[in-house]
N, C-alpha and C positions, 0 to 999 in steps of 0.2 A: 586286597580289596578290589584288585583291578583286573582280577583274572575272570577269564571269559563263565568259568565256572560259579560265579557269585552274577556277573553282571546278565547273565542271560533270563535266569529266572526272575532276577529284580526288575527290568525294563517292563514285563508286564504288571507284575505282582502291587506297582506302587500307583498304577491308575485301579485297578480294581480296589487296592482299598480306600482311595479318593471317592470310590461310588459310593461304597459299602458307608463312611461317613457320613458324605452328603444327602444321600439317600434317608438315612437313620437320622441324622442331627439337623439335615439344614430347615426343615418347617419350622421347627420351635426353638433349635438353639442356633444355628448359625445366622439363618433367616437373609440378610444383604450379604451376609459373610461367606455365604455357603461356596464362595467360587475358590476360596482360599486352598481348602487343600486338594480340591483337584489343581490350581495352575502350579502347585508346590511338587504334586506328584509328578506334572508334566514335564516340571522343571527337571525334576532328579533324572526320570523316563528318555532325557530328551540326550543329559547329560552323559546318561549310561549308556545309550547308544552310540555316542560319539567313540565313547571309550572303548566301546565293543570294536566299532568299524575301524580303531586304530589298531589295537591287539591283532583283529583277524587279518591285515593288511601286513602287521609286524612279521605274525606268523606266518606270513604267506610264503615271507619273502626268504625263507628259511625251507620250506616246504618243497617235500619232490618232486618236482615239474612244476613249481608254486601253485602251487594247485594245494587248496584246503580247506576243510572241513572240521567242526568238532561237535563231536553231538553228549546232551548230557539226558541225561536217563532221571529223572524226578521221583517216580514211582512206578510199577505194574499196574494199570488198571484194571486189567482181563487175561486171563492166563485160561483159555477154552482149548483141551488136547481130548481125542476121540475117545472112546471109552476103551476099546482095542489097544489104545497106545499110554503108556508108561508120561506121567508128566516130566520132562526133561529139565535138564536144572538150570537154573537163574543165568541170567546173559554176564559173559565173564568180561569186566571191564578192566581197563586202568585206574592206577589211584589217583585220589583226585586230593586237591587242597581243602575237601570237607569231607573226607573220609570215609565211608560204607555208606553217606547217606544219599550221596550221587553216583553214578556208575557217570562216567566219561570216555567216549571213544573218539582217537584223533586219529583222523583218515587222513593226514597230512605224511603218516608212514607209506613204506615203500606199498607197491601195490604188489608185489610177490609175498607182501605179508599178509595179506588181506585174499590173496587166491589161493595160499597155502593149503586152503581147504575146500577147494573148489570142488572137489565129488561129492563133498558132503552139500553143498547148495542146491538149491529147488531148481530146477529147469525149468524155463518156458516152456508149454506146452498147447499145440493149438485144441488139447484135448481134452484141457481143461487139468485146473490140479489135483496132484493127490488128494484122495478123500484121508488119509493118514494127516494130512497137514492141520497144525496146532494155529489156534487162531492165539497170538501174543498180543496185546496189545500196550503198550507205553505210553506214560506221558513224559514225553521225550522233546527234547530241544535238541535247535540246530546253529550254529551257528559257521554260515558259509560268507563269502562275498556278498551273493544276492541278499542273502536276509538281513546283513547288515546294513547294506544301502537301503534296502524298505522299509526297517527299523529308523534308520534318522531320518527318514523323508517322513513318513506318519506321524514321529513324536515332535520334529520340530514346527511341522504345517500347523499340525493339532494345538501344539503351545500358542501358536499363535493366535489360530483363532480361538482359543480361551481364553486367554486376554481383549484378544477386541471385543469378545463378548459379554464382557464384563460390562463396557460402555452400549452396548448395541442391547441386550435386553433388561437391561436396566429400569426399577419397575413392576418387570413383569410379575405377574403374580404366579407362574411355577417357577423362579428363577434356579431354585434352589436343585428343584427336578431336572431343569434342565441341563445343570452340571451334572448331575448324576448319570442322567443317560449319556453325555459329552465321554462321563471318566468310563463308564461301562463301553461305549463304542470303541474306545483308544485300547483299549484291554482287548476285547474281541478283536480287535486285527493285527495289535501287536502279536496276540499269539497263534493268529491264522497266518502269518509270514513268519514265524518260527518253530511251529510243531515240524516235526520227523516222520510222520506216518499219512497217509490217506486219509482216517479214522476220524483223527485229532482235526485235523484239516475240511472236514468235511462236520465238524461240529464247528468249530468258531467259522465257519464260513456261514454255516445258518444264524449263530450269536450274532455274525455282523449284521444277516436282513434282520432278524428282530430288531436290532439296536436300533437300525435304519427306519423300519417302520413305528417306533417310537418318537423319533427323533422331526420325520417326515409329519407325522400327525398330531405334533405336539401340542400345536393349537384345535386340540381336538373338538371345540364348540362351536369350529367354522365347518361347514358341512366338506367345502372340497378339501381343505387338510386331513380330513380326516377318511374322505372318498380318494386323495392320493396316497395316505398311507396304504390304504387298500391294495390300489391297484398296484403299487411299487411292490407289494407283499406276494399276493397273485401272481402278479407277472414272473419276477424271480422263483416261483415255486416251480414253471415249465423247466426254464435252466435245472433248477437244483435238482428235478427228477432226472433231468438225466444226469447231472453229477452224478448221482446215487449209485444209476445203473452202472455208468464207467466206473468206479470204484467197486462193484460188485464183478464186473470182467476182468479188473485187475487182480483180482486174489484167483479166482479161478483159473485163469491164465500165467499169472505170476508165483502165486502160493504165498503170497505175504501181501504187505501193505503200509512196510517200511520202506523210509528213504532209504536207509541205511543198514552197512552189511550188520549182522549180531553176530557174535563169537558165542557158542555154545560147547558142550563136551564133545559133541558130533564131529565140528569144525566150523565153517562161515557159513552161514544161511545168507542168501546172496538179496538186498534189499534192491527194491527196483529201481533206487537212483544211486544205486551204492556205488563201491569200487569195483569189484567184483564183474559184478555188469557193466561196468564202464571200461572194464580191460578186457572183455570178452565177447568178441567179435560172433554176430550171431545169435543173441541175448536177447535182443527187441522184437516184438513182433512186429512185421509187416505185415502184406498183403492186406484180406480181405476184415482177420479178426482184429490186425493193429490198425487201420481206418475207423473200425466202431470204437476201438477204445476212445482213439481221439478226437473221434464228432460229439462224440456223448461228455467228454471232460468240454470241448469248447462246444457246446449246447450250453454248459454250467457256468463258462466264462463269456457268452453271449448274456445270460441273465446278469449276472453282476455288474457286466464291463457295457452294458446295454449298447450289445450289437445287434443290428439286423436280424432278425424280425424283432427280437426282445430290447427293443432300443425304447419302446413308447411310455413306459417310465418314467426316466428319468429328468423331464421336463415338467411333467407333473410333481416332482418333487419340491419345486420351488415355492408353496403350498405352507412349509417350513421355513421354521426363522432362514436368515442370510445365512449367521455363521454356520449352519446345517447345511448347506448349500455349497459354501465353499468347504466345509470340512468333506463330506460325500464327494463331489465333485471333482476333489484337487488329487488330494494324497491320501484316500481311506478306501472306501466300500467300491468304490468304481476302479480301482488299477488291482482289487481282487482277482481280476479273471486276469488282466496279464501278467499276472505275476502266477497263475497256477498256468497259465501255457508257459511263461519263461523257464518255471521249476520243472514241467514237466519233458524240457525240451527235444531232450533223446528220443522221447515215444513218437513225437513230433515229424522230426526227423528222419524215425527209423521206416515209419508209413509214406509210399508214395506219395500220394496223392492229398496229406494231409496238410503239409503246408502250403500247397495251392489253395486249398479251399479256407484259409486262415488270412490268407492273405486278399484274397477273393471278397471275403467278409470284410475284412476291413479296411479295400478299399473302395467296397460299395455304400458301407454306413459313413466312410467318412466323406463321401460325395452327393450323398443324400442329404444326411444331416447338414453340410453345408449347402446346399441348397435352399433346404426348410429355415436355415438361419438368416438368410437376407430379405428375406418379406418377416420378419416376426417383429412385434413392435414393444412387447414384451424386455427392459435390459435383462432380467436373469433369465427369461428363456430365452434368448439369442444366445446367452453365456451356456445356459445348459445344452442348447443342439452342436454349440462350438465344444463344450467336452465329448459329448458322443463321437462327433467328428476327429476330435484327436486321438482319441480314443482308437477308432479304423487306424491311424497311421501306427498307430503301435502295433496294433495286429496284423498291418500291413506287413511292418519289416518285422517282427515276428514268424508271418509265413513264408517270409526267406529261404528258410530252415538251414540259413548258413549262421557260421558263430556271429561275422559283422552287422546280421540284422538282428541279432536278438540283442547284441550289445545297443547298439542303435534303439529298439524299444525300450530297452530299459534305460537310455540315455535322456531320451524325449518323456518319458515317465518323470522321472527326476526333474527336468525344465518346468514340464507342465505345472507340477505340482506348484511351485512358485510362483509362476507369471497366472495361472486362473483361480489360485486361492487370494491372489493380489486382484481379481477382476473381481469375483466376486464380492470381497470385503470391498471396495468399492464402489458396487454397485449399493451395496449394503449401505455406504454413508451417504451415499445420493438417495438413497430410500428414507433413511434417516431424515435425512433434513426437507423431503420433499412430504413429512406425514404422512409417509406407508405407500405413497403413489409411485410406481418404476415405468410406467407406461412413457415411451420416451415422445412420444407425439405432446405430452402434456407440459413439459419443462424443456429450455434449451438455455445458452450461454452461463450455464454453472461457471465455468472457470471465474467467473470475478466473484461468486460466490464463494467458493468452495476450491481455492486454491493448491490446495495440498493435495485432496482428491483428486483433482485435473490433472497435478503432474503424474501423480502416482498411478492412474492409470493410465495416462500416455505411455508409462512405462512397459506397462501390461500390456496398451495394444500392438507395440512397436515389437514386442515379444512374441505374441499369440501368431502376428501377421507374419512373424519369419524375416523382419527387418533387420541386418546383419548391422549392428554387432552383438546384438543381442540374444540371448538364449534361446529363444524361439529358433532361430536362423542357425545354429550348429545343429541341434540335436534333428530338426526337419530334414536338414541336407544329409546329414549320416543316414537318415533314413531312407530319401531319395537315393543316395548312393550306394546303398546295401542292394534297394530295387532294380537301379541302374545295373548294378554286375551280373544281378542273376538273367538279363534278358539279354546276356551274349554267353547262357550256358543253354543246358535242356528247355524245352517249354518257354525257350527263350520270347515268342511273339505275346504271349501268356503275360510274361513279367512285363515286357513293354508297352502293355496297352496299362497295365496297373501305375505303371510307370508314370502317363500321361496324363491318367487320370489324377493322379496325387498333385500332378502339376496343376490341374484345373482346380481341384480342390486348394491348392494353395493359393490360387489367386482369390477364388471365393471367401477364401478366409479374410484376406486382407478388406477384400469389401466389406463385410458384413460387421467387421471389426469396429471398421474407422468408419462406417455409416453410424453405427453405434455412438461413438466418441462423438462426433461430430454434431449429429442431431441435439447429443445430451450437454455440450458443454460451451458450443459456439452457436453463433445467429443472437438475434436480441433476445435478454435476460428475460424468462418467464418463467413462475414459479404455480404450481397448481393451489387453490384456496385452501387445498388439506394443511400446506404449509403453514398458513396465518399470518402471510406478508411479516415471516420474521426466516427466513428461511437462511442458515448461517453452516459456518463447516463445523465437522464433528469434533467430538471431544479429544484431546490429545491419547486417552487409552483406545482409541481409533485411530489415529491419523499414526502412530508409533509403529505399528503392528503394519499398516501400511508401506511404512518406508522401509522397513526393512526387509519386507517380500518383496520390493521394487528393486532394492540393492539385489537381491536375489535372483531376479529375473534380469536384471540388467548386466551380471558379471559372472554366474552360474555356470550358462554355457562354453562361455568364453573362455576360461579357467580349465575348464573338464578338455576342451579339444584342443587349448595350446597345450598342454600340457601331459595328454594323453592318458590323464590321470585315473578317470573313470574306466577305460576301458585295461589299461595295464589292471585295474583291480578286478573287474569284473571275471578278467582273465583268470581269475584265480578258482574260481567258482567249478567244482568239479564236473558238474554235468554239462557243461558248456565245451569242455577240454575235449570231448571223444565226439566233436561233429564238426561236417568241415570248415576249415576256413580259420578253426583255432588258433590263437599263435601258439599253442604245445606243437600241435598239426604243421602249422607253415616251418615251424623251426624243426621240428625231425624232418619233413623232405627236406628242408634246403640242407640239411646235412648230409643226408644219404644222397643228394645230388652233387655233394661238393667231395664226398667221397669217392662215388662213383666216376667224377671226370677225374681227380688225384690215380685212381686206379689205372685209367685207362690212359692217360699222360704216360705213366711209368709202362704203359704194355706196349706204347708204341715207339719209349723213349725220347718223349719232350719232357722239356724242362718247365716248369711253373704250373702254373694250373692252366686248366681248360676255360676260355672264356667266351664261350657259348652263352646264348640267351639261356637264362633260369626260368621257372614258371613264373618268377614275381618279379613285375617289371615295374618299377617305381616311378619312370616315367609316362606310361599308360596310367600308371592309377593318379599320381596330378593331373594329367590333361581329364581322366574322368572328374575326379573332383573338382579342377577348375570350370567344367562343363554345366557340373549339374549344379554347381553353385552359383553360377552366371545365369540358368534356367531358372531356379527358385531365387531367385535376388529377382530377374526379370516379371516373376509371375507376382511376387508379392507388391513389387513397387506399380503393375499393373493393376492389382485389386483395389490398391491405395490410390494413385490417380483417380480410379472411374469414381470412388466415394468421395475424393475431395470434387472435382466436375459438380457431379451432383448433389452433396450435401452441403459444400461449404462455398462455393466460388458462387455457383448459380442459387444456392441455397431454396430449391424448389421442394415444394410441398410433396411431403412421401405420396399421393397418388398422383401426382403431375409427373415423377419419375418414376411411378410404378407403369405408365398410361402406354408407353410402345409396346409394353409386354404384359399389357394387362390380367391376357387368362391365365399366363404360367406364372406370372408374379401371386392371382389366386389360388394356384394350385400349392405352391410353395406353402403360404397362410395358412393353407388350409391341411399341412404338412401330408398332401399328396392321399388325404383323406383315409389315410392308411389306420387311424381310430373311427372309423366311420365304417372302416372294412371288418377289423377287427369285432367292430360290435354287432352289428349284421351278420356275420359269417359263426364267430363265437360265444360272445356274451350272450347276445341274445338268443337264440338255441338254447341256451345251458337255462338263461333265464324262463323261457317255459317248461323247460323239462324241470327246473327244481319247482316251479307250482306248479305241474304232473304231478311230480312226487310228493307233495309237498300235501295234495290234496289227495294223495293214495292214502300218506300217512293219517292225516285230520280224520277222512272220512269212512277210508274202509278198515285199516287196521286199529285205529283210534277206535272209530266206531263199533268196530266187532269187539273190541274189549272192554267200551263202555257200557255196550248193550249188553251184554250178560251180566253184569252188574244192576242195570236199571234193570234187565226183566228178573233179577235176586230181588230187588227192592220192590217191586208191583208184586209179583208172590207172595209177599211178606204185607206189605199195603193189604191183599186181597184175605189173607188167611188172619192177618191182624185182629177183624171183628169175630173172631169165634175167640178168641181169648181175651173173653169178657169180665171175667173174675166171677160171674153170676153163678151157685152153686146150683140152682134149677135148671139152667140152660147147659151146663155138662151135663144133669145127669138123662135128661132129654134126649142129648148128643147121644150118653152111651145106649139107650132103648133104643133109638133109632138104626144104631149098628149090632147091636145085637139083633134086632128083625132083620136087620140087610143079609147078615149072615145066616141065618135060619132057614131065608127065603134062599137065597142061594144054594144051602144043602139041601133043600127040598126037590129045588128044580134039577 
């Protein structure tokens, strides 16, 4: 029951039929009930994950170079081969514990097993591929390291807020809808972080925007929920076109559109994140066609992951219920796009100039966005420009394009997910109890109110700001320190100004954080009228769900870096293994270096080894890390100072501390006017040209084929009164044309 082969298909399979219920049953038969079998699903979802990420860990540790993979084969969806070429026969798998009805391939075998057939694999080509080549398509699962850490971080975030949401829209009158699209969104991304192919991936990556833009517009009877679903919908469509295109460069240049190698009669058809390609030096394109692959995949993870320029989203999204907000937000539709740079991260790497400009992005959104987040007065849009902005640091250390930054993103991924699904829900019971008002000018000294709230986000902000010991403050610093090493390699001045930037950006964060806190829960107790002078803390299926993401965010971090546990796993993750910086990578040199000084000891006739400096010097890399973690302790407890000064000591009115920086404090507000550009420059252009067209349609093409119809009906109108039924007046009619003809032959 516990093999990888049962639990991969069931981790999605049991939110989609949560939808498929609730959806069908909850109006008339479940109705207040309808939350039950999605948090039941979520529960199992949440469970089989765990089970996954321990098998895949088990088997890792068994695995050659621990390094592992297994992918299961579900069905053929598409089997398209030229008409010139013979259909080649079914992909030859291992047996599996459910017999012919899964194919199973575990790339945890040697990788001589897996290249045995390497003439027979597609070669890159900057020429594009063969036009012989079979388009296959599978619905195929994978289960690696990565997929299995984004699997428990989506299904246990998700469980949570489906439980608090049970107390949060409560009432409501789509409630029953709203689990539906809840269980449908957990499905779509469950199986967007575990499909095998581009294909598959590039369909549940569209599931999740529809999901999203259901989800965003739900209160679809208020005009801006339903003008943010839009724009969330829109916007993301620039990203996904170019997805599109890099998936369509990918088969031409690649010849497939699998992760993963296929065994065929031929031999191994080499998949683009296979083994195959990971043992063979050479494989990836560079230059000028591997840069378009990877701008046009992060164009698509710009839309999702709402970077620079595609960032104006996702603050509009807060339009939708809370738990929407922290579900989107935390661990679902927005760590889409870093997790298709994470998976994709060879191609990444293999392009010069492509982790620059990855990195480039996101550590210019996430210095922006914190900017735009200390004038907002908005708490969930402060919270939303703080995901964008964390957001950058993942693609910051992402465009590392060494292994310790991508470990590093996907570490701060994992944190995130905890400490801003904990802000959110949060901010959600301070909405709650203040009757729908979040405007933080309007309410202050919650804490005597709303005690559990108060802790529980103090947990959050002590997180988000990178205050050690908290989760926030390891996975921040791993990623400061990923950026930290590469600015004493190539493009070294490159990394160090990103470098210093993430540091400004870290102190911004801490301000913007605890101005937050501050303004909402300390100074004298004030409550807005929407409340009804009963204003009280939330129900225990809130406040629960709370403390446990607080546990989370409070000991998360902590646990992953004393114990190196996270990244020993991630290690395992095959496309991560063939770039450098790997520990596969650091442990073959330190071998071949401890072999080579062995060698040359005995050619000169010393006794012991050689004890020359190695390339890895353990004491360089403490002093880095104690450096850059004394720099991010300094700049967070700097953000957090200047916010207590002015929010809580002096406790001054936000424009009396807006007042020395008045115009850039508007600019911020006014988030650098950059939807004001947008609309000016784009919207509205498009907006005349569709009433151009609009009134080409109506009036000339519309017209031209209504008018041949009216002038058929006026012909008919006019010839109407000769068919009078009067037997005298036909036979009139015919004398009259009999003379007309007479007279004609005459003349």
């Amino acid at each position: 029951m516990f093999e990888i082969e049962y639990l991969l298909p069931l981790i999605p399979a049991a939110p989609l039929l949560a939808a498929v219920v609730a959806g069908l049953l909850g109006a008339r038969v479940l109705r207040k009930a309808a939350h039950w079998p999605v948090v039941l699903a979520l529960v199992f979802s949440a469970a089989a994950s765990i089970a996954l990420a321990v098998r895949v860990a088990d088997e890792g540790r068994h695995a050659l170079q621990g390094r592992f993979e297994r992918v299961v084969v579900l069905w053929t969806w598409a089997d398209v081969a030229p008409a010139d070429v013979a259909p080649a026969e079914h992909t030859a798998a291992t047996a599996s514990a459910l017999g012919n009805s899964l194919a199973v391939r575990d790339a945890s075998l040697p990788v001589a097993t897996a290249a045995a057939g390497a003439a027979a694999r597609v070669e890159p080509s900057a020429g594009g591929a063969s036009l012989s080549n079979r388009l296959r398509i599978e619905v195929s699962l994978r289960a690696d390291a990565l997929s299995a850490l984004m699997l428990v971080t989506v299904t246990i975030v998700s469980l949570i807020v489906a439980i608090y949401s049970i107390g949060y829209m409560h009432g409501d009158p789509g409630y029953w809808r709203f689990f539906a699209y809840l269980a449908l969104f957990v499905f779509s991304m469950t199986m967007l972080v575990s499909v095998s192919n581009f294909v598959l991936l590039y369909v549940f990556w569209e599931a999740v925007g529809l999901c999203s833009y259901l989800l965003i517009g739900f209160w679809y009877e208020k005009p801006a929920a339903a003008a943010a679903g839009k724009k969330a919908f829109l916007v993301n469509r620039v990203g996904d076109f170019g997805f599109a295109l890099g998936v369509f460069l990918l088969w031409t240049t690649y010849g497939t559109l699998d992760f993963h190698d296929t065994t065929t009669v031929a031999g191994v058809s080499a998949g683009i994140l296979g083994e195959t390609a990971l043992s063979s030096p050479g494989f990836y394109q560079g230059g000028t066609l591997g840069l378009a692959i990877c701008l046009l995949l992060l164009a698509g993870a710009c839309g999702k992951s709402a970077q620079f320029p595609l960032h104006v989203w996702l603050p509009d999204a807060m339009e939708g219920p809370t738990p929407v907000s922290a579900l989107i937000h935390a661990a679902t539709m927005v760590t889409a796009g870093v997790y298709l740079v994470a998976r994709c991260f060879p191609l990444f790497a293999a392009a010069e100039y492509a982790g620059p400009t990855v990195a480039a992005v996101g550590a210019f959104t996430a210095l922006l966005a914190a900017l735009i987040a200390t004038a907002q007065t908005d708490l969930k849009r402060i919270l939303a420009y703080s995901t964008v902005s964390q957001l950058g640091f993942m693609f910051l250390a992402l465009g590392t394009a060494v292994w310790a930054g991508a470990a590093a993103g996907m570490f701060h991924l994992f944190t995130h997910a905890f400490f801003k699904a904990l802000l959110f829900l949060g901010a959600g019971s301070v909405m709650h109890a203040m009757g729908g008002v979040i405007d933080i000018r309007r309410f202050s000294g919650l804490r005597r109110i709303m005690p559990i709230t108060h802790f529980t986000f103090l947990i959050g902000c002590l997180a988000l700001a990178g205050v050690p010991p908290f989760s926030g403050f390891f996975s921040k610093d791993a990623v400061l320190l990923a950026v930290d090493a590469r600015s004493h390699g190539p493009i070294g001045v490159f990394y160090q100004v990103l470098f210093y930037s993430a540091l400004a950006t870290a102190a911004l964060t801490a301000f913007y954080t605890f101005r937050a806190f501050f303004l909402t829960f300390y100074g004298p107790t004030k409550t807005p009228e929407e409340a009804g002078g009963h204003a009280h803390e939330s129900p225990a299926v809130m406040t629960v769900p709370l403390l446990l993401l607080a546990l989370g965010a409070a000991v998360v971090g902590g646990y992953c870096e004393w114990t190196h546990g996270l990244n020993d796993y991630l290690a395992r993750t095959p496309q991560w293994t063939a770039v450098a910086g790997a520990p596969q990578q650091e442990a073959a040199a330190a071998t071949a270096e401890r072999q080579a000084s062995e060698m040359e000891s005995l050619a000169t006739g010393a006794s012991g080894t050689a004890t020359g400096a190695t390339s890895h010097d353990p004491a360089h890399d403490k002093a880095a890390h104690l450096r850059v973690a004394l720099l991010s302790t300094a700049a967070a407890v700097l953000g957090l100072v200047a916010a207590a000064v002015l929010y809580l000591i002096r406790r001054r009115d936000e424009s009396d501390a807006a007042a020395p920086a008045r115009g850039f404090v508007r600019l911020c507000a006014q988030k650098f006017y950059l939807d004001e550009l947008y609309e000016a420059t784009i919207v509205a252009p498009l907006r005349i040209k569709a009433a151009v067209l609009a009134w080409c349609d109506n009036a000339v093409i519309d017209g031209a084929v209504d008018g041949i119809g009216k002038a058929a009906r006026s012909l008919g109108g006019f010839l109407r009164p000769l068919q009078n039924g009067l037997l005298p007046f036909y036979a009139l009619a015919m004398i009259v044309g009999l003379l007309m003809l007479l007279g004609a032959m005459l003349i």
